[in-house]
N, C-alpha and C positions, 0 to 999 in steps of 0.2 A: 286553821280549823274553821270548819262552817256549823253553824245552826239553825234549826228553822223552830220558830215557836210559833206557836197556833194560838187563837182566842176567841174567845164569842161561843162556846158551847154554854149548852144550859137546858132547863127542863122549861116545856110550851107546850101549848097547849095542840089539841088538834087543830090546822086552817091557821095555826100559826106560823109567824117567821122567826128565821133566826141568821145571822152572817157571820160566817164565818170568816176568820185574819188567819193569815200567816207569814211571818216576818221572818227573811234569810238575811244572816250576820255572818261577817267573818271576812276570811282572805276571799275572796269572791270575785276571780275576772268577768265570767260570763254565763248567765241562765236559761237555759234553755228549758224545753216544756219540764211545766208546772202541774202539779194534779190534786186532788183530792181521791182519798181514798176511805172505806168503812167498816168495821167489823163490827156486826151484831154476835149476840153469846152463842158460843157454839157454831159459830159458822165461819167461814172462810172468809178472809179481808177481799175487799172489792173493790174494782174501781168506780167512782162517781160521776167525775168529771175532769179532763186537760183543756190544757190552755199552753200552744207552742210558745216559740220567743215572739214568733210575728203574730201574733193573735189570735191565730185558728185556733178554733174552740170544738171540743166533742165533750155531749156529754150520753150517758147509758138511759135506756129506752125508759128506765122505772124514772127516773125523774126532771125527763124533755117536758119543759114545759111551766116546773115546777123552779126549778135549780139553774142557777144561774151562775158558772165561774168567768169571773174578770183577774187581770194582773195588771200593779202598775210599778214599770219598769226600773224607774226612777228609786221608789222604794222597795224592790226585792219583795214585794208583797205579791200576794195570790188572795183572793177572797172567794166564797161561795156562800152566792143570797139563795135562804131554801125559803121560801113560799109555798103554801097550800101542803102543809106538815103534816104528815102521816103517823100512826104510831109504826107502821115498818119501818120509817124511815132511823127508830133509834136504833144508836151505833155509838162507837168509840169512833169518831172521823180522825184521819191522819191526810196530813201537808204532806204530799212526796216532790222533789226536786231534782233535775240532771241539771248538776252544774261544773264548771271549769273553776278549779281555784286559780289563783295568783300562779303558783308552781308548775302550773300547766295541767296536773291532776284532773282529770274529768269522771264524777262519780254521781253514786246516786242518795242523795239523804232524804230522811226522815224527822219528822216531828215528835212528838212524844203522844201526839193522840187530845182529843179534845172530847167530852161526852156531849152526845146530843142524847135528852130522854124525852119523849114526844107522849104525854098522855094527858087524860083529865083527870 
């Protein structure tokens, strides 16, 4: 069984930061791209930002510049530094992962969701 748990949500202010974790556990041979993903109310989940297994990084137009995803290998982590905070920027953020378990199995999980609330 795999899990990926998320951390680091919370309410900031506007021009604030905040980083996001998320930690994958389990049977876990190999990880491939990593992401970050958003859903504000009433609107469709999105994506923010990937990160492959070799480092290539994309992130989406609304927050080039701002948002920064790293992973570090060794701990099956994914992070995302958001800098220069928006109130659009709040969301329920979710960890997504393609990985290969132990079994051979190669699927796609999820995290449970972290809130980001961005206001004064």
């Amino acid at each position: 069984q795999v899990q990926l748990v998320e951390s680091g949500g919370g309410l900031v202010q506007p021009g604030g930061s905040l980083r996001l974790s998320c930690a994958a556990s389990g049977s876990i041979f190999r990880i491939y791209t990593m992401g970050w993903y958003r859903q504000a109310p009433g609107k469709q989940r999105e994506l923010v930002a990937q990160v492959t297994g070799e480092g290539s990084t994309r992130h989406v137009d609304s927050v080039k510049g701002r948002f920064t995803i790293s992973r570090d290998n060794a701990k099956n982590t994914v992070y995302l530094q958001m800098n220069s905070l928006k109130p659009e920027d709040t969301a329920v953020y979710y960890c997504n992962a393609d990985i290969q378990r132990n079994a051979g199995n190669r699927g796609t999980y999820w995290g449970q969701g972290t809130q980001v609330t961005v206001s004064s």
